[in-house]
C-alpha positions in Angstrom: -238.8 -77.3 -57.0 -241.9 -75.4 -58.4 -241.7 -72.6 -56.0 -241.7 -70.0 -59.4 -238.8 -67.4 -59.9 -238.9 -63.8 -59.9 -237.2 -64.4 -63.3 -235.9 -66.8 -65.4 -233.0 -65.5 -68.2 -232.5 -67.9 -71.1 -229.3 -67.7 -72.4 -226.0 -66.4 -70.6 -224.1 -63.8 -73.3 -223.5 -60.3 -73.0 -227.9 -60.0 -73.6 -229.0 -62.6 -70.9 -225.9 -62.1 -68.1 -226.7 -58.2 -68.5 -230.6 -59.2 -67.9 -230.2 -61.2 -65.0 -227.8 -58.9 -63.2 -229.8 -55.9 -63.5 -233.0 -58.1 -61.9 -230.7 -59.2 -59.1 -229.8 -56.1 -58.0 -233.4 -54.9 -58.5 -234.3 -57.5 -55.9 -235.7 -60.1 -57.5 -234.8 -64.2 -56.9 -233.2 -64.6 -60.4 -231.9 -68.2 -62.3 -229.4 -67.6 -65.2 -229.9 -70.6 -67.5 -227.6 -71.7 -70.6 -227.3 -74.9 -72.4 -223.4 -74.6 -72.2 -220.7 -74.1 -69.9 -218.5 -71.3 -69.9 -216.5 -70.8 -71.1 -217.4 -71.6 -74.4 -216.6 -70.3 -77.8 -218.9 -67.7 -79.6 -218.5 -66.7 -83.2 -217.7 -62.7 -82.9 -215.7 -60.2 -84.5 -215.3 -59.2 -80.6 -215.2 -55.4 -81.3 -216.1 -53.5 -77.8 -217.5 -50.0 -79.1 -217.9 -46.7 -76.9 -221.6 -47.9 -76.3 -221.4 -50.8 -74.8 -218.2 -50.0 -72.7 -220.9 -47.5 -71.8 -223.6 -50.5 -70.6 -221.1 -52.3 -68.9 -221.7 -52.7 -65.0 -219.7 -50.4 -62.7 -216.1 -51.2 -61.8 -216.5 -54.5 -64.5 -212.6 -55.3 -65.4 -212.5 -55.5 -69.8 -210.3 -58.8 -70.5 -209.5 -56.7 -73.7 -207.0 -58.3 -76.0 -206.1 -55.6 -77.9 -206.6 -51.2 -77.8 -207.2 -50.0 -81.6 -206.1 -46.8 -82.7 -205.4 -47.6 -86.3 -208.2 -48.7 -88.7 -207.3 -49.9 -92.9 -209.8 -50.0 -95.2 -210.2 -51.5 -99.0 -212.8 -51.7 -100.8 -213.0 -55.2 -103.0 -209.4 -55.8 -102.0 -208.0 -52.3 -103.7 -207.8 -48.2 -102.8 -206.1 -49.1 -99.3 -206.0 -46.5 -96.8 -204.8 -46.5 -93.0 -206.1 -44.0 -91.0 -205.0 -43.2 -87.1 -206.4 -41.3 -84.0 -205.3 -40.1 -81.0 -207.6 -42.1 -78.5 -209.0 -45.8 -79.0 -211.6 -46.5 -81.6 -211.8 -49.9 -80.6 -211.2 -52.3 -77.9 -210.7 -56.1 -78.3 -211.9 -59.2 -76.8 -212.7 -62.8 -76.7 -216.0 -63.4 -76.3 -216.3 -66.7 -74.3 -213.8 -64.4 -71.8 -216.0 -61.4 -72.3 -219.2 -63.5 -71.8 -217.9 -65.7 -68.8 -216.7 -62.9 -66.9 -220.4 -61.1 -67.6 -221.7 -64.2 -66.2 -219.6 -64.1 -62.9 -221.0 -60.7 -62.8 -224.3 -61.8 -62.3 -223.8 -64.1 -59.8 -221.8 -61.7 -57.7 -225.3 -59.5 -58.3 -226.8 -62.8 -56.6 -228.3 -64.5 -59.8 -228.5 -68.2 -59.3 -226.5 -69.8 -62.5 -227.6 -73.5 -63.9 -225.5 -74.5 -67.0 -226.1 -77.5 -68.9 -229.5 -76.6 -69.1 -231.2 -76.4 -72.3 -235.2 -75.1 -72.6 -237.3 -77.0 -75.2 -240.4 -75.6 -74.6 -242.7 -73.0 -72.6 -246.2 -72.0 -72.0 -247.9 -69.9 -69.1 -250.3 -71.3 -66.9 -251.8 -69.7 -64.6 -249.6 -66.1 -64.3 -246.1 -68.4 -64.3 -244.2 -69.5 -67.7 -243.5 -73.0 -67.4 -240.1 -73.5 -68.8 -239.4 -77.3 -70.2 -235.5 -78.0 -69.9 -233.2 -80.9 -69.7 -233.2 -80.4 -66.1 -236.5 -80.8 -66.0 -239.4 -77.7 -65.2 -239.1 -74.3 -64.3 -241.6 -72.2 -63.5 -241.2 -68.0 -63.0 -243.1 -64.9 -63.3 -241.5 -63.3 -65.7 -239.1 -64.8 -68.2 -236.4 -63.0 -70.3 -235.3 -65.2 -74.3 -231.4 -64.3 -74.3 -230.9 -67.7 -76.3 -228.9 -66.2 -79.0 -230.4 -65.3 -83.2 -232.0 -69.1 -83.6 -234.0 -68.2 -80.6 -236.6 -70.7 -78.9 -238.2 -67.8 -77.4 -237.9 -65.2 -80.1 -240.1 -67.6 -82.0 -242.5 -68.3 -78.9 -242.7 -64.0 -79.0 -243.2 -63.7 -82.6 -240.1 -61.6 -83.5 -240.6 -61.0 -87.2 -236.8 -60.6 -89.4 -236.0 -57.6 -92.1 -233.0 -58.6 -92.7 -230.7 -61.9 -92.2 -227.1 -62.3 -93.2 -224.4 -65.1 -93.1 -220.9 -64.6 -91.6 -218.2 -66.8 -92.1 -215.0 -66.6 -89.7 -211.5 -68.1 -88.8 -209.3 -67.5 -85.7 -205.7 -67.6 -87.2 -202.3 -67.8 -85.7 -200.3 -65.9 -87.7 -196.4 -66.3 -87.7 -195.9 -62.9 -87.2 -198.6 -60.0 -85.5 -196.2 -57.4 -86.3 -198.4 -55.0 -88.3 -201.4 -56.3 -86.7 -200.9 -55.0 -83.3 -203.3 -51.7 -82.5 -205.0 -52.3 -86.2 -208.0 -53.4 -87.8 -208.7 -53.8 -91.3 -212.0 -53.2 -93.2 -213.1 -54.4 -96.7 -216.1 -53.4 -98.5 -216.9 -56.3 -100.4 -218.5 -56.3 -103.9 -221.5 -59.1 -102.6 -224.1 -56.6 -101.8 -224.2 -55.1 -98.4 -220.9 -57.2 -97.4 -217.7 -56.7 -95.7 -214.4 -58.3 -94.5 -212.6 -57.9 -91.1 -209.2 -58.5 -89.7 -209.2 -58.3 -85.6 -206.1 -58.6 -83.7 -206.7 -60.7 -80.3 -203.0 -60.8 -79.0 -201.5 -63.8 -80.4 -204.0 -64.3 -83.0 -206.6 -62.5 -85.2 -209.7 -63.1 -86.0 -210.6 -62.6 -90.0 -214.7 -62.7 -91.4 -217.0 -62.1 -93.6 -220.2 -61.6 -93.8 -222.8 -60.3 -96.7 -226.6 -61.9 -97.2 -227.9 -65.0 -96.3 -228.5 -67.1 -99.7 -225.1 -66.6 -101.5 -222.9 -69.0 -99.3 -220.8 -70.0 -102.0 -219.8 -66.6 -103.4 -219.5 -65.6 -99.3 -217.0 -68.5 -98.6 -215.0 -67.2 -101.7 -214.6 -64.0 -100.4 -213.5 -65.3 -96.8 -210.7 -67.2 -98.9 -209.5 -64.5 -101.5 -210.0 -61.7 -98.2 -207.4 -64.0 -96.6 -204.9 -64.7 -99.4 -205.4 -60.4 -99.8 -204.0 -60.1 -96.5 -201.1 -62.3 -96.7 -202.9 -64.8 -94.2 -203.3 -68.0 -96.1 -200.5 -69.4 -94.8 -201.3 -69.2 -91.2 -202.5 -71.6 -88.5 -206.2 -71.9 -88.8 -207.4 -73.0 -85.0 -210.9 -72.3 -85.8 -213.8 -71.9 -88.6 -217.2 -71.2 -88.0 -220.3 -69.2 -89.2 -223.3 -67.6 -87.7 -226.7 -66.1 -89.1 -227.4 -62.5 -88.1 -230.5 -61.6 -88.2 -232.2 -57.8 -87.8 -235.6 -57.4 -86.3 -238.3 -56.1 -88.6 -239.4 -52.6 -87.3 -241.9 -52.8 -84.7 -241.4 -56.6 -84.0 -242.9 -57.6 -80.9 -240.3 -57.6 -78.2 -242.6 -59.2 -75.2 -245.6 -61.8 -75.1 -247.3 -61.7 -72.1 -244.7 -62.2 -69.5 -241.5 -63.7 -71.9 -239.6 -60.9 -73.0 -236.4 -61.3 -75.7 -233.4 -59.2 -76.1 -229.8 -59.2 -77.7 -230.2 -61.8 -80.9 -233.1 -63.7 -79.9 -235.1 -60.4 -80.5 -233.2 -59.7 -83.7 -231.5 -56.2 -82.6 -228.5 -55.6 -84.1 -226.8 -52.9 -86.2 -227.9 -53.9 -89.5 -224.8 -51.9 -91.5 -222.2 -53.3 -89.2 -224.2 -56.4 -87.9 -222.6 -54.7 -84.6 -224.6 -56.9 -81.7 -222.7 -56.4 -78.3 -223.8 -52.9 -77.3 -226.9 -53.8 -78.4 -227.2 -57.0 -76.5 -225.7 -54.9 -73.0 -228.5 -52.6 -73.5 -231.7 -54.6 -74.4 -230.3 -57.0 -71.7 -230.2 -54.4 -69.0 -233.6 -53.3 -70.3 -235.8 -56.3 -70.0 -233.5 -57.5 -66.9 -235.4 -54.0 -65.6 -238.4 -54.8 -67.1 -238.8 -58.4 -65.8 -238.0 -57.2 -62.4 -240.6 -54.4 -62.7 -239.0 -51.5 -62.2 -239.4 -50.3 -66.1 -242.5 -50.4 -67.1 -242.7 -50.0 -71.1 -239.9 -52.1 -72.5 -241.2 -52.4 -76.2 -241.1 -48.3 -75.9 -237.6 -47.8 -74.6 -236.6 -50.4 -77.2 -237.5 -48.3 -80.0 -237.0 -44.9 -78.2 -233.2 -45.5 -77.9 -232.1 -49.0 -80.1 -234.7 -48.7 -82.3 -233.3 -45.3 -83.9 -229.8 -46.5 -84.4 -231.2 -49.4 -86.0 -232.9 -47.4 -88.7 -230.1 -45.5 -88.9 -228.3 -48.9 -89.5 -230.8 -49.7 -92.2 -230.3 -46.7 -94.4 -226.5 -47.2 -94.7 -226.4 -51.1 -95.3 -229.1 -50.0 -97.9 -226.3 -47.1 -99.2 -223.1 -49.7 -98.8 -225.5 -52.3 -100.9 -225.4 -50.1 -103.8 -222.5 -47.9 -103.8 -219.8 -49.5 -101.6 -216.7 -47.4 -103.7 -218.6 -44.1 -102.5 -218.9 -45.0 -99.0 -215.5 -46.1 -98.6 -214.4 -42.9 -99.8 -216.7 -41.1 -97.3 -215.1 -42.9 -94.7 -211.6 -43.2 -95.5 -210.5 -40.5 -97.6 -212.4 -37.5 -96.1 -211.7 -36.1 -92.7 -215.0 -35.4 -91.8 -216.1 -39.1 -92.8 -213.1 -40.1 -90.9 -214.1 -38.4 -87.8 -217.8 -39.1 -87.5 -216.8 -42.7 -87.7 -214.8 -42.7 -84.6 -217.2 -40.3 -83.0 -219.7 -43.6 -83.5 -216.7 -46.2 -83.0 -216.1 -44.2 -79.3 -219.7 -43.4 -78.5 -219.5 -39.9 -78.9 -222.2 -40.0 -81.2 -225.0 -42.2 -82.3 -225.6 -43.5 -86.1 -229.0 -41.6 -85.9 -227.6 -38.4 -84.5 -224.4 -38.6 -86.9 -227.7 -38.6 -90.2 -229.3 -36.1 -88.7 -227.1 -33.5 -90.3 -228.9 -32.6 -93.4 -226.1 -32.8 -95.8 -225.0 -36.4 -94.2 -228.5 -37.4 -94.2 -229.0 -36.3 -97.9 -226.0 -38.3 -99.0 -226.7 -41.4 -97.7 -230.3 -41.2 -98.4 -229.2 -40.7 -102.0 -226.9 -43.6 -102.3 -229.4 -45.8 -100.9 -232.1 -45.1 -103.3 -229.5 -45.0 -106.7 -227.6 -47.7 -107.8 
C-alpha cells in the first residue's frame, strides 16, 4: 500500500484527466484521484474553443451538444446585434460528459482511477508527498493539484490570486429551442467587468452570469433581469448553481517541490472571458509532462505560452470594466472586430497575438486606462 506512485493527480476534470494521461503514456505508474464519481455535474458555460479542441488527445470523440455559427450580442440588455460565419466559432458540451469521457481517456492511457476519494492533507517526507485521503495514505513522487479553484493544493503551493469573480448559472428547459439552435448570446453587463451568456445544449440551455466577487446581490439581479431579457423566465429551471473564478497573480508559483497545480487550482484562466477549459487541457498536459519528467521547466512553459494570453486577458477585462458600450461595438458592429473574435473563438489566433497589432493594442490599452 505504500509502494509510492510515479504520480498522483488530484482532481479528475479536463486539468487533472489531461495530467494523468499524458504521464501514463510517458510511462509512469499513475492514480487519478477525485472526491466524486463521474459523472457528476460541473458549473460551466461549456464553450469548447479552437484551443482546446487543439489540446484534446488524438482520435478523442467531442460529446458536443451543439456546433455555433451564430453569436448575438447586447450590451446592458440593448443595441442587439447577430452576427454569423461560415465555419463553427463554437462547439458545445456538457461538462460532467466532457469530463467523464476525459477520464475514460486516461484510463485507456493506463492511469489507475480511485473515486470517492477526497485528500485532506499532504506533506513530503523523505522525496515522496504523503497524500492524506479518505481512503486513507498515498504516497508518490511527484504529485499534480487538479482539485478545481478552492484548491487544497493550490494553497499547499502558494498560488497567489489577481483577480476573483462570482458566476451565477441555471440550466433551463425551455418550451421551445427554436431560435436557440446554432446561437449563442452575449451581454455586456453594466457591473464592472461582467457579462451574460445564453448556451444551447440540445434540449436545454444553459444561461449565466458572472461579474466580481463582492456584489452578489447586484450579480443575482442581473442573472434574473438577463433571463426575463431573453424571454426565459418562464422556463423549467433544472438547475442553479454558482462558482468562484479565480485568475492567478502574475508570476504565482505554479510548483512546490514535487506538487505541481494546473487548470483552477493554479488560478489560470482567461481573465476577460473567465474561459478555463483550454486552459485547463493545456496546463494539464503540461505538468502531466512535467510530473512524469519528460519537461523539465514547467513554471517557464506556463508563462511562455498561457501566461501571455493571460495578460492579454487582463488588459481587456480591464477595457470591458470601463467602457463596455465601446467594446461591444468593436466586436459586434465592425468587421474587423467581428473577425478577430472568431479568429480567437477558432484558434486561429491568440488574444496576445490578436494585441499585438499596434492600432488594436493602442485601443484597448486606451480604454483600459480611461473611464
Amino acid at each position: 500500500m505504500n509502494v509510492p506512485w510515479d504520480v498522483v493527480v488530484v482532481g479528475s476534470g479536463p486539468a487533472g484527466a489531461s495530467a494523468a494521461r499524458v504521464s501514463a503514456e510517458a510511462g509512469a505508474r499513475t492514480l487519478l484521484l477525485d472526491r466524486a464519481t463521474h459523472p457528476r455535474y460541473k458549473t460551466c458555460g461549456g464553450g469548447i474553443i479552437g484551443p482546446s479542441l487543439a489540446a484534446l488527445p488524438a482520435g478523442f470523440d467531442l460529446p458536443e451538444r451543439d456546433v455555433i455559427t451564430r453569436v448575438s450580442f447586447t450590451v446592458d440588455g440593448r443595441r442587439p446585434r447577430t452576427r454569423r460565419a461560415r465555419t463553427p466559432v463554437f462547439r458545445m458540451v456538457d461538462r460532467a460528459e466532457l469530463d467523464a469521457a476525459l477520464t475514460t481517456a486516461a484510463v485507456a492511457a493506463g492511469a489507475e482511477l480511485r473515486e470517492s476519494t477526497t485528500v485532506t492533507a499532504l506533506a513530503e517526507v523523505d522525496d515522496v508527498v504523503v497524500l492524506t485521503t479518505s481512503s486513507g495514505p498515498v504516497h508518490a513522487r511527484a504529485v499534480v493539484g487538479a482539485d478545481g479553484s478552492a484548491s487544497r493544493i493550490g494553497a499547499h503551493v502558494g498560488v497567489r490570486l489577481a483577480q476573483v469573480d462570482l458566476g451565477l448559472e441555471v440550466e433551463l428547459r425551455p418550451v421551445s429551442m427554436v431560435g436557440w439552435t446554432g446561437r449563442v448570446h452575449l451581454d455586456w453587463g453594466s457591473l464592472p467587468g461582467s457579462y451574460a451568456w445564453v448556451f444551447p445544449k440540445g434540449d436545454r440551455l444553459t444561461v449565466g452570469v458572472i461579474a466580481a466577487k463582492g456584489s452578489p446581490v447586484e450579480t443575482r439581479a442581473y442573472l434574473d433581469r438577463f433571463v426575463t431579457e431573453m424571454g426565459l423566465d418562464g422556463a423549467e429551471v433544472e438547475r442553479s448553481s454558482g462558482h468562484l473564478t479565480r485568475c492567478r497573480e502574475p508570476g504565482s508559483p505554479l510548483r512546490r517541490g514535487r506538487v505541481l497545480v494546473c487548470g483552477d487550482a493554479a488560478g489560470l484562466l482567461e481573465p476577460w472571458t473567465r474561459e478555463g477549459i483550454s486552459f485547463a487541457l493545456r496546463s494539464g498536459a503540461l505538468a502531466g509532462a512535467a510530473a512524469a519528467g519528460v519537461l523539465a521547466d514547467y513554471p517557464g512553459e506556463v508563462e511562455r505560452t498561457l501566461g501571455v494570453e493571460m495578460a492579454a486577458g487582463a488588459l481587456l477585462h480591464a477595457a470591458l470594466a470601463r467602457r463596455p458600450r465601446m467594446v461591444h461595438a468593436g466586436i459586434a458592429r465592425t468587421g474587423p472586430g467581428w473577425t478577430a473574435f472568431g479568429r480567437v473563438a477558432r484558434g486561429d489566433a491568440t488574444l496576445d497575438r490578436a494585441l499585438a497589432h499596434r492600432p488594436v493594442a493602442a485601443a484597448a490599452r486606451f480604454l483600459a486606462r480611461h473611464p
